[in-house]
N, C-alpha and C positions, 0 to 999 in steps of 0.2 A: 589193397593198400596203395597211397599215394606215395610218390618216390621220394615224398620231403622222409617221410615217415621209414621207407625201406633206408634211406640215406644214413637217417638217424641208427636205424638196429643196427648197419656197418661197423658203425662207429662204436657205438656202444660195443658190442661181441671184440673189437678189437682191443678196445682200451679194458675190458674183462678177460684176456687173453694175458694181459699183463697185470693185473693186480686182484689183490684177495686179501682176504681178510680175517685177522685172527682175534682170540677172547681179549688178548694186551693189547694188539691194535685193530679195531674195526675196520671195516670199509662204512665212508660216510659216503651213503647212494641217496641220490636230488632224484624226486620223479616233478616233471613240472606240467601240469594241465593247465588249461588254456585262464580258467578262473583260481587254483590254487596251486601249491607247491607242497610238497611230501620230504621227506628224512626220516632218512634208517639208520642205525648203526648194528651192521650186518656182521655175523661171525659166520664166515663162511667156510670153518672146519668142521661148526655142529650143525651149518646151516639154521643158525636161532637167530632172529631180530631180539637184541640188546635194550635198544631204546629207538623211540620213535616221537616225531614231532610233527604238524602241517596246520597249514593257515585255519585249517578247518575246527581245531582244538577251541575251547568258549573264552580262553582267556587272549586268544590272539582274534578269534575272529571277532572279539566283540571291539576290539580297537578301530579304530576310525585310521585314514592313512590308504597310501598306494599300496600297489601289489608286491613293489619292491622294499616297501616300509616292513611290510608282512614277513616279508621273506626274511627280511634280515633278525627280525622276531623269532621265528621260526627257529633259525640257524641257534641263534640266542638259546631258547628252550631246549632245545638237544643239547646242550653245551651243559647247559644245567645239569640233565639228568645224568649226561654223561660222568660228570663230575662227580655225582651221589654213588654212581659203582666206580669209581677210582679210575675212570677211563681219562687220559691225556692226550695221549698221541691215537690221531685216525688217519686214513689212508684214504683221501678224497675221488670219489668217484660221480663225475658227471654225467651220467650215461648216454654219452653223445649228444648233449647240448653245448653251445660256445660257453663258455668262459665268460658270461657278460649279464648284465643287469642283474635278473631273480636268483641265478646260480650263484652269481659271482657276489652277491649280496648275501645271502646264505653263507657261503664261505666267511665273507668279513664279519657274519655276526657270531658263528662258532668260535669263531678268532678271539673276538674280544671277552665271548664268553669261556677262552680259558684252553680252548683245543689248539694242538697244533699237528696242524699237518704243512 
């Protein structure tokens, strides 16, 4: 592994040190690869994925748009199904990524789609 990468798992393991996630409020975990982006919403008492979203789904990937356009799609669609099980409040987990562009666009599009964390 490359140290960008061991840097990241630091980071992730610490900020999972601090937060978890339950059936009333999720952990919303971002995996972000180089061409797509991923969302979970993770109950980490039963350990079960709740709902799930990523650029790769045929209604997002077929949209035309940035990677950042996508994202915020994304974030959008998880919101949604979030919605359909009664879920409100999630408890945002970046997994050692900055706070910026595809993340941080994800975030603003669950936002609008109704989440709050």
């Amino acid at each position: 592994m490359d140290a960008k990468v061991i840097r990241r798992q630091k980071i992730r393991y610490r900020i999972r040190r601090k937060i978890a996630g339950t059936a009333q409020k999720p952990r919303f975990s971002v995996f972000r690869s180089n061409t797509d982006i991923y969302v979970q919403l993770i109950d980490d008492v039963s350990g079960k994925t709740l709902a799930a979203a990523s650029s790769k789904d045929k209604e997002i990937a077929a949209q035309k748009g940035t990677k950042i356009e996508k994202s915020k799609l994304v974030g959008a669609a998880v919101a949604r199904k979030a919605a359909e099980l009664g879920i409100k409040d999630v408890v945002f987990d970046r997994s050692g990524y900055l706070y910026h562009g595809r993340v941080k666009s994800v975030a603003d599009g669950a936002r609008e789609g109704g989440l709050q964390f």
